[in-house]
C-alpha positions as semicolon CSV with decimal commas, in nm:
position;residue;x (nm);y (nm);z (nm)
1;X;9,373;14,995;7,573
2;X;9,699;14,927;7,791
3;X;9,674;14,596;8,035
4;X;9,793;14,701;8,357
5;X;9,876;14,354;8,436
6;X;10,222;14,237;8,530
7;X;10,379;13,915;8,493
8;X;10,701;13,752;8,598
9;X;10,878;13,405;8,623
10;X;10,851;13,286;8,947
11;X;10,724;12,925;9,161
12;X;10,407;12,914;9,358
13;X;10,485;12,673;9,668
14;X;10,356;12,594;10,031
15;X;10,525;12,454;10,310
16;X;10,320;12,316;10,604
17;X;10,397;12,150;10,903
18;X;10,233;11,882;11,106
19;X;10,264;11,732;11,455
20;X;10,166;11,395;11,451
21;X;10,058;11,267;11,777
22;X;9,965;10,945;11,980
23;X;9,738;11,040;12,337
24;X;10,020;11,254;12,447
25;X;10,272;11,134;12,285
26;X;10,493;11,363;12,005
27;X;10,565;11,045;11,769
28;X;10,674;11,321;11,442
29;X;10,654;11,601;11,265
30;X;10,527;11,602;10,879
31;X;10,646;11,837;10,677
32;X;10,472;11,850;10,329
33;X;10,622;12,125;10,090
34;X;10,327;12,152;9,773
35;X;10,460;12,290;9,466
36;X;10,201;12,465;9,224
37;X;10,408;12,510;8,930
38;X;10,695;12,695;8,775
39;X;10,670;12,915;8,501
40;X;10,549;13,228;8,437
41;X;10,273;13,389;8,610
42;X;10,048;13,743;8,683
43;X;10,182;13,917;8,996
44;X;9,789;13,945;9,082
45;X;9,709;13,540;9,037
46;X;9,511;13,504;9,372
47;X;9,417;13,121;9,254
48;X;9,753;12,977;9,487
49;X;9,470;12,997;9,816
50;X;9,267;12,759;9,655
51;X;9,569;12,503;9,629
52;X;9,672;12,602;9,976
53;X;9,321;12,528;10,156
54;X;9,305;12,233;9,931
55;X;9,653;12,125;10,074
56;X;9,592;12,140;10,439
57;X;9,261;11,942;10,421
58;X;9,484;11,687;10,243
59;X;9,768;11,699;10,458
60;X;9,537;11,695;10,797
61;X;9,358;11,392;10,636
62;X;9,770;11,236;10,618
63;X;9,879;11,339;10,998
64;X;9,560;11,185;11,115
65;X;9,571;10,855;10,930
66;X;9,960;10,815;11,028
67;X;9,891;10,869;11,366
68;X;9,616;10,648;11,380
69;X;9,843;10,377;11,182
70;X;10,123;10,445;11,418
71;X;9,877;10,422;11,735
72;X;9,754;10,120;11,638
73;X;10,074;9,949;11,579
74;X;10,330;10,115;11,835
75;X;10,156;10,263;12,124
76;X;9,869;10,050;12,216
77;X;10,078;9,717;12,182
78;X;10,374;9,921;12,408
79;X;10,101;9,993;12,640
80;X;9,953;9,664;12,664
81;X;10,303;9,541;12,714
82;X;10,365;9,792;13,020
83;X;10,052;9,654;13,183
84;X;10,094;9,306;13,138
85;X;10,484;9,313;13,254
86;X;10,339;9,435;13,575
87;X;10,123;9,168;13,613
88;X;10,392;8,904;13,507
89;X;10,649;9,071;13,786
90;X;10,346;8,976;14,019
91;X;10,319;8,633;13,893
92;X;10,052;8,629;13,671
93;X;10,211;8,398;13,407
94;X;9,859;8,404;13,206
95;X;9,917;8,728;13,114
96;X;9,996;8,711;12,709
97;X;9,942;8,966;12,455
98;X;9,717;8,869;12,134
99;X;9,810;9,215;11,958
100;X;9,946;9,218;11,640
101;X;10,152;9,463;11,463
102;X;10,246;9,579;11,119
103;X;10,537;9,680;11,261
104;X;10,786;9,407;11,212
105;X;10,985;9,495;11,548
106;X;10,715;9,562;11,735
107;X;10,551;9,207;11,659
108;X;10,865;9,028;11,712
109;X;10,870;9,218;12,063
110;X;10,518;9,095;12,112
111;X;10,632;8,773;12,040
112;X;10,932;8,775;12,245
113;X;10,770;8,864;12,514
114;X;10,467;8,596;12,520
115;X;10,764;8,310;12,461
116;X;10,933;8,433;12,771
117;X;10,591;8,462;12,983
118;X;10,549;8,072;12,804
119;X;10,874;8,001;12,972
120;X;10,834;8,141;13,243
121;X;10,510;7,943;13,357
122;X;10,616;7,657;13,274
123;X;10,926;7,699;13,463
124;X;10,701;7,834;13,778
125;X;10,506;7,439;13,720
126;X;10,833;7,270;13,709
127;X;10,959;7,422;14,012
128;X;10,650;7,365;14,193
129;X;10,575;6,997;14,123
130;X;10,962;6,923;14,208
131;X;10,908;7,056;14,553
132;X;10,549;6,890;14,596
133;X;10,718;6,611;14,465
134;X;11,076;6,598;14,669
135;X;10,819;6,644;14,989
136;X;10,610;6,357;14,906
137;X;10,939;6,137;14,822
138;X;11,115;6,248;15,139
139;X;10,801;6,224;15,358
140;X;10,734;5,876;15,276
141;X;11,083;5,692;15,408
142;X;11,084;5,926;15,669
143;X;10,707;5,801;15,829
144;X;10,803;5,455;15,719
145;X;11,112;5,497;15,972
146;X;10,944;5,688;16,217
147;X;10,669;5,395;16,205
148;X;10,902;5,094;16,237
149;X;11,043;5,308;16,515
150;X;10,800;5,348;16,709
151;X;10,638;4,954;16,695
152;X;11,004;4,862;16,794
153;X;10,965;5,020;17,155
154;X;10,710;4,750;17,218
155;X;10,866;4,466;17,464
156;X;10,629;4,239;17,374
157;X;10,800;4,208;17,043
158;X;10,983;3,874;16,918
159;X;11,366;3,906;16,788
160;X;11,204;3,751;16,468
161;X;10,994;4,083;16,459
162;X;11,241;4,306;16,588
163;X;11,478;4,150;16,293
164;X;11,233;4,255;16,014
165;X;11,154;4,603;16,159
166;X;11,550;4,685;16,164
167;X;11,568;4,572;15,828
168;X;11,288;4,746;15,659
169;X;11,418;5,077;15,896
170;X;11,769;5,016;15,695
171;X;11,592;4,982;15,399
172;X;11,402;5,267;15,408
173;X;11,711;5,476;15,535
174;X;11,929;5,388;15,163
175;X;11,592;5,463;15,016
176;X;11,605;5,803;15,150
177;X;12,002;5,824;15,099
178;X;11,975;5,722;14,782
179;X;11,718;5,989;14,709
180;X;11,897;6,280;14,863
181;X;12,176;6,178;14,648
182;X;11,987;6,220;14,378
183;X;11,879;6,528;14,403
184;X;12,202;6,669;14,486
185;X;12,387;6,567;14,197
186;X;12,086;6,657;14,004
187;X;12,088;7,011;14,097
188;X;12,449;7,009;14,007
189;X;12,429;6,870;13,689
190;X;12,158;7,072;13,573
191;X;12,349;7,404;13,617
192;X;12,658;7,234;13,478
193;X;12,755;7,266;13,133
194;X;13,111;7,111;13,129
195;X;13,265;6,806;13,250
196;X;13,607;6,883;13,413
197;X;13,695;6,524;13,589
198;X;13,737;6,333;13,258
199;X;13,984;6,060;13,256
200;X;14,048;5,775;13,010
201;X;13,903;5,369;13,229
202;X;13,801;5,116;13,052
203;X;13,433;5,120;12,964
204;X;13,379;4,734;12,981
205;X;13,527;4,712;13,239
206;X;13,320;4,975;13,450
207;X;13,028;4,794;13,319
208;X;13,156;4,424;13,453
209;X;13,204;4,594;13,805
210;X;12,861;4,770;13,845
211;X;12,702;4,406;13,740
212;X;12,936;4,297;14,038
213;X;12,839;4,565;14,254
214;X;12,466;4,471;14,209
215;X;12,504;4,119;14,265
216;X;12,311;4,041;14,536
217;X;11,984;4,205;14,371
218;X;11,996;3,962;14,077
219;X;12,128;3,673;14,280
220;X;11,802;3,699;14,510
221;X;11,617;3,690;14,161
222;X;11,789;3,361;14,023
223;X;11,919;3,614;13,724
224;X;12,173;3,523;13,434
225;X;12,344;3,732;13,268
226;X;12,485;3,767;12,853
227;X;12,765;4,025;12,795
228;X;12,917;4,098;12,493
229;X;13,167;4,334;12,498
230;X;13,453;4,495;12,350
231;X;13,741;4,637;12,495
232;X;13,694;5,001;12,499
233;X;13,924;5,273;12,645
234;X;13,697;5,551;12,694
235;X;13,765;5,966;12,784
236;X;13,484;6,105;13,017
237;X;13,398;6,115;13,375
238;X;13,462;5,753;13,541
239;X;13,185;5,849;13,879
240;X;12,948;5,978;13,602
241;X;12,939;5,682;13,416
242;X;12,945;5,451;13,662
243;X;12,560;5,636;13,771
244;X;12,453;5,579;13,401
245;X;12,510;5,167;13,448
246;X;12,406;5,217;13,749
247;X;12,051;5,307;13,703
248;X;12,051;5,138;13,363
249;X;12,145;4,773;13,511
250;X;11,978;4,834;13,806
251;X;11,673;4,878;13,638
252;X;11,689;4,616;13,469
253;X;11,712;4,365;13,748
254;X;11,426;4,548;13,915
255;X;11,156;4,470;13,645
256;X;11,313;4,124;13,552
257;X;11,093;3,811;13,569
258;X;11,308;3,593;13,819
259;X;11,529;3,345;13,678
260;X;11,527;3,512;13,354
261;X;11,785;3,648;13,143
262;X;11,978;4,027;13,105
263;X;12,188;4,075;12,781
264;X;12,522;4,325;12,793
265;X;12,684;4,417;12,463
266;X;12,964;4,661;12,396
267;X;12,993;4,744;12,030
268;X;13,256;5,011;11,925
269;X;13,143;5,165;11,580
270;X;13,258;5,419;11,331
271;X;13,028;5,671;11,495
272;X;12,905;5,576;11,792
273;X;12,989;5,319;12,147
274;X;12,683;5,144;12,187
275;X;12,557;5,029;12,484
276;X;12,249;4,751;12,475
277;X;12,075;4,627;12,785
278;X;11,843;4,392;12,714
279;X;11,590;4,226;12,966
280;X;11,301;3,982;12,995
281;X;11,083;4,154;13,253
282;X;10,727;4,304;13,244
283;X;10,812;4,625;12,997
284;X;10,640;4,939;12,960
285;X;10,356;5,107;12,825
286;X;10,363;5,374;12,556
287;X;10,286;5,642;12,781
288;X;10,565;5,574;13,058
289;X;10,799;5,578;12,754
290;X;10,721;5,859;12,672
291;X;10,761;6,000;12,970
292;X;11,009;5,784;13,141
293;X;11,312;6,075;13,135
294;X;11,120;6,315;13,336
295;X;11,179;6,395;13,693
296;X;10,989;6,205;13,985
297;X;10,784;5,984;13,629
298;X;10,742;5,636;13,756
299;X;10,500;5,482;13,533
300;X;10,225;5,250;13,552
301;X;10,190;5,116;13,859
302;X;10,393;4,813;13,806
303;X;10,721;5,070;13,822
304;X;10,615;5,241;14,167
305;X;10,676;4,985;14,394
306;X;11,103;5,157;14,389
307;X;11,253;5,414;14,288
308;X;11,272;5,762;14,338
309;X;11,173;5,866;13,965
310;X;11,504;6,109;13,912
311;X;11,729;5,778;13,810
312;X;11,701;5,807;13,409
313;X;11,661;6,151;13,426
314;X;12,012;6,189;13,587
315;X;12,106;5,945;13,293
316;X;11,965;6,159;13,008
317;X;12,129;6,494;13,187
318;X;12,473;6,265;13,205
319;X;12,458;6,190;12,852
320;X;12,307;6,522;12,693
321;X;12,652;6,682;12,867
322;X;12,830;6,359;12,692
323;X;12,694;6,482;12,337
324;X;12,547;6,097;12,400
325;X;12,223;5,955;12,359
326;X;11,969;5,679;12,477
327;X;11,698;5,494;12,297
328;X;11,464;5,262;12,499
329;X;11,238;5,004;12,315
330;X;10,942;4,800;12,517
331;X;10,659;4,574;12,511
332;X;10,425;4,518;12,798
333;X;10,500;4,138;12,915
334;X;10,801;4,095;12,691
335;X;11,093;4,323;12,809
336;X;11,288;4,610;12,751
337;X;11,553;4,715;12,548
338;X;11,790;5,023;12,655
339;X;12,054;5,138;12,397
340;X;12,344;5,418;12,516
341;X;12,524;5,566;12,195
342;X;12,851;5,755;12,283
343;X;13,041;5,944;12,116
344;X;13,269;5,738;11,902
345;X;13,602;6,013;11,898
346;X;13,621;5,976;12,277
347;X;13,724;5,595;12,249
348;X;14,027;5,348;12,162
């Protein structure tokens, strides 16, 4: 009996094609190519459809798990982003994504993207409180003028009343001065990143002629005074400085018991210029040292009674574009220590 069957060498394969999709989006195309086998086979073999029906199931099952997988960790996190950008032009800075993705781009988008919305809340807060703030600063010495101005158009007045009125009008007038100054150097500084008036003065001697310059604060206060300090030739920016003592010194009469004593010292190191002032007055708590840098922070309420609450912060923003430092050490009742380290590499 002759077989009528024919055989030949050849390959059995199937080539499918998938579109993987996400909603509406085309995110790929899958391509599987299935290879039965490779030998020799019967012309008439007819058992390639099972392998072919068995292959789409399989490859269906694939597209639909990949675009699930890629769904889940590109387009619904991309989506959620869309929406909550809008919100965040609006100014909803509460709006942060809690997606995660497998995806390492895609999460460090995510992340990205709730550190800038971080930012820029808090940056909304700051900007906020320092106009609630600069009102209420501004409004006070202006009603305390307008106040004394007003009782001094009485003509029953005495000179001895019209004397005190003037002066607490003058007073409140530096106060505001003082204040607007501030501020405007402030706002400078903070958008400044370079110092361009450096010059070389002597350091110790800038120090000696603030003390000067504040001499009839401490005088009223019976203060004495301990400097130390070396000569010290010094290349920054001489008006700059001169703010730092300033408010340094200046604070440090302020809170001073009365008759009591300020130490000064000048010590030029391997490293650093150090700066100590030292005084005997009523110190601070651990929370206003914590927070004594900030703008418009004045403390307890024995370190309201002056100030403007922008004079140390001009003195950290000074020395942060000095590469410089401060340290401040305090005990309630005892005193205060302040310590300025400069670069040493800027000095003779």
């Amino acid at each position: 009996m002759t077989s009528n069957k024919k055989w030949r060498i050849g390959l059995y394969y199937i080539l499918l094609l998938g579109a993987v999709m996400a909603g509406t989006m085309l995110l790929g195309v899958v391509t599987v190519v299935v290879f039965k086998y490779f030998g020799v086979i019967r012309s008439d073999e007819s058992g390639y459809s099972i392998a072919l029906v068995t292959t789409i199931v399989i490859s269906v099952l694939v597209t639909f798990l990949a675009a699930l997988m890629l769904g889940k960790n590109i387009i619904t996190p991309v989506t959620k982003l869309s929406d909550l950008s809008q919100r965040v032009a609006k100014g909803d800075f509460n709006a942060t994504l809690d997606a995660k993705s497998y995806i390492s781009e895609i999460q460090t988008v995510i992340d990205s993207f709730n550190a800038m919305v971080k930012e820029l809340g808090t940056n909304e807060a700051l900007s906020n409180d320092f106009v609630t703030n600069v009102s209420h600063e501004f409004k006070t010495p202006i009603a305390a003028i307008e106040g004394y101005a007003t009782l001094l158009q009485e003509k029953s007045l005495s000179e001895e009343e019209k004397q005190e009125y003037i002066e607490k009008i003058l007073y409140n007038s530096k106060r505001l001065s003082t204040l607007t100054g501030n501020i405007l150097l402030l706002s400078k500084l903070e958008t400044q990143n370079i110092i361009t008036d450096k010059t070389w003065f002597r350091l110790d001697e800038q120090i000696r002629q603030c003390i000067l310059t504040l001499e009839n604060r401490w005088s009223e206060k019976g203060l004495n005074f301990n400097i130390e300090m070396d000569e010290v030739w010094y290349y920054a920016s001489e008006s700059l400085f001169s703010t730092v003592w300033t408010n340094i010194i200046g604070n440090a009469i302020k809170y001073s018991k009365e008759e009591s004593t300020i130490d000064i010292t000048l010590e030029k190191g391997v490293d650093f210029v150090t700066v100590t002032v030292t005084d005997e007055g009523i110190g601070m708590s651990g929370d206003t040292l914590n927070h004594m840098f900030e703008k418009f922070y004045q403390g307890d309420l024995s370190h309201r009674s002056e100030g403007n609450g922008l004079g140390l912060t001009l003195v950290r923003r000074i020395l942060d574009l000095c590469n410089g430092k401060a340290e401040v050490k305090s005990q309630l009742g005892v005193g205060t220590e302040f310590m300025v380290y400069l670069p040493a590499d800027r000095a003779e």
